[in-house]
C-alpha positions in Angstrom: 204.2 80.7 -7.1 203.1 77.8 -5.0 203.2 75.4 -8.0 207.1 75.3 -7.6 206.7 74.6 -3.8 204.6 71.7 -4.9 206.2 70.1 -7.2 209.3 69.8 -5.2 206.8 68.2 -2.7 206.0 65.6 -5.5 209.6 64.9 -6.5 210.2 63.9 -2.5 207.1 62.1 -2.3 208.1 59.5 -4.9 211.8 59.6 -4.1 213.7 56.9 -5.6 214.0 54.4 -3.3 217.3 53.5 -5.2 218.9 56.9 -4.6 217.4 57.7 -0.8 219.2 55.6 1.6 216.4 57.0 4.2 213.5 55.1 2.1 213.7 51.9 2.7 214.0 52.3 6.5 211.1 54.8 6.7 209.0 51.9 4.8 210.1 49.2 6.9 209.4 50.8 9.9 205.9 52.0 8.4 205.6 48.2 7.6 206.6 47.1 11.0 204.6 49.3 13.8 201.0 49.1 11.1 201.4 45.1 11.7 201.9 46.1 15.5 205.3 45.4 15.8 206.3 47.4 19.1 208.5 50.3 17.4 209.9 53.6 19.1 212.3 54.3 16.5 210.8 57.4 15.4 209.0 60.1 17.4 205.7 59.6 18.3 203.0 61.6 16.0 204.8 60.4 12.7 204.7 56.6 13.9 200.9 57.3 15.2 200.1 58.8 11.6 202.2 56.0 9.8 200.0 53.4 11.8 196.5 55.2 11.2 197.5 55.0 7.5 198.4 51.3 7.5 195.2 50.6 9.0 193.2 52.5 6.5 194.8 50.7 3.9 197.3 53.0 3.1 200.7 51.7 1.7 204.0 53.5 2.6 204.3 55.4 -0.7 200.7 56.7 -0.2 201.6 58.0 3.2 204.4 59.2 2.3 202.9 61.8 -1.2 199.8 62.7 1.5 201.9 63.9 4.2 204.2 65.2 2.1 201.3 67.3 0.5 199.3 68.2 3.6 202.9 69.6 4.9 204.2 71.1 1.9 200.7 73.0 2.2 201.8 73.9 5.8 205.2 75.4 4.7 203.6 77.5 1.9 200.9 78.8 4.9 203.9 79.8 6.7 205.6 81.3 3.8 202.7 83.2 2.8 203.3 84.9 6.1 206.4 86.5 5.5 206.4 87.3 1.8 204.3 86.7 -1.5 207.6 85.7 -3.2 207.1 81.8 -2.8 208.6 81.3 -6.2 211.9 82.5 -4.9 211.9 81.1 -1.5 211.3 77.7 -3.2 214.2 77.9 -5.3 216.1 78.9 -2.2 215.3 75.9 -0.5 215.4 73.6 -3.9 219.3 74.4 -4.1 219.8 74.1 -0.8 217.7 71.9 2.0 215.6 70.0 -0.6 218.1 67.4 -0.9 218.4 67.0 3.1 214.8 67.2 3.7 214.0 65.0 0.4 215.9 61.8 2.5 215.0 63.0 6.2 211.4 63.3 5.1 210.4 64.2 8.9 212.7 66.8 9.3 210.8 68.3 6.5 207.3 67.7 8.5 209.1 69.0 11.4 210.7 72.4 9.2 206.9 72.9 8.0 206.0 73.2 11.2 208.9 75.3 12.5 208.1 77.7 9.7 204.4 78.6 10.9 205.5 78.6 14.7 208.3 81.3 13.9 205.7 83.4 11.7 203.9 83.6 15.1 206.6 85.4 16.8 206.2 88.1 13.8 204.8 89.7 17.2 205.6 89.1 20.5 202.5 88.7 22.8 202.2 85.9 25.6 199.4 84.3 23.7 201.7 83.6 20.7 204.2 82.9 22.3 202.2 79.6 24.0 201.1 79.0 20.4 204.9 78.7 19.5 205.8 76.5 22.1 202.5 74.4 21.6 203.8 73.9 17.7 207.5 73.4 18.6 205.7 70.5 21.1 203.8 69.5 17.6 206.8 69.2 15.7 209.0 67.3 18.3 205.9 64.6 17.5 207.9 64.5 13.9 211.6 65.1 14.8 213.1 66.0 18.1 215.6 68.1 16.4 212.8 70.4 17.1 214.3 71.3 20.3 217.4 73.6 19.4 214.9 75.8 18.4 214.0 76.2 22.0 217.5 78.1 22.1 216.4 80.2 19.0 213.0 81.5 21.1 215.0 82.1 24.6 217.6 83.7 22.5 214.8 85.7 20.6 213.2 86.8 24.1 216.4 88.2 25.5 217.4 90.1 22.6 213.8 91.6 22.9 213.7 91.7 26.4 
């Protein structure tokens, strides 16, 4: 059921700021570059994003629950297109990268991401291929962890090739 998926997306958006040791430097930062404070701490589309929200008015903690939302709807989109059994996946990933993902908020962007680009490959064909790589190039814009999973698709390509 996507209910579970997103109310584990709630509990990360309003993470205690006590108990994340990530918070406070993902606020700052959001602080920082949305007065334009000259900032290339974090990867390029999430600072981008952060900025566009601080100029609409948006503080950190707002940001933070609508891109947490808008990519917990991504990951159940890529979900969907493996199995119907998002009830189960969810309490896979509640007991195991919640917790990771709950402090590293843009690795969780990025895995959103990384989950639709691998559903893709549930067919080989050039085109999707290119539509991959084009989402693996979206999610760098969040994390640049992103890249191992370069190794995943060559690795992928031989064993199918």
């Amino acid at each position: 059921m996507e209910f579970n998926m997103y109310i584990l997306g709630l509990l990360s958006a309003y993470s205690n700021p006590l108990y994340n040791p990530d918070y406070s430097v993902y606020d700052a930062y959001y602080t920082l570059a949305g007065q334009g404070t000259n900032t290339t701490y974090f990867e390029k589309i999430y600072m981008r994003l952060g900025i566009l929200a601080y100029d609409h008015g948006l503080s950190y903690l707002d940001f933070r629950l609508a891109m947490v939302m808008i990519f917990t709807t991504v990951l159940i989109f890529g979900i969907l297109r493996f199995t119907d059994n998002v009830a189960f996946v969810a309490l896979s990933y509640a007991l195991t990268s919640f917790f990771i993902n709950d402090v590293q908020i843009r690795n969780f962007f990025m895995l959103a991401i990384i989950v639709v680009a691998v559903s893709v490959l549930k067919k080989i064909t050039v085109k999707r291929l290119i539509i991959t790589l084009a989402l693996i190039y979206v999610a760098a814009g969040f994390h640049s962890v992103v890249y191992v999973f370069l190794f995943m698709l060559v690795f992928l390509l031989l064993l199918v090739y």
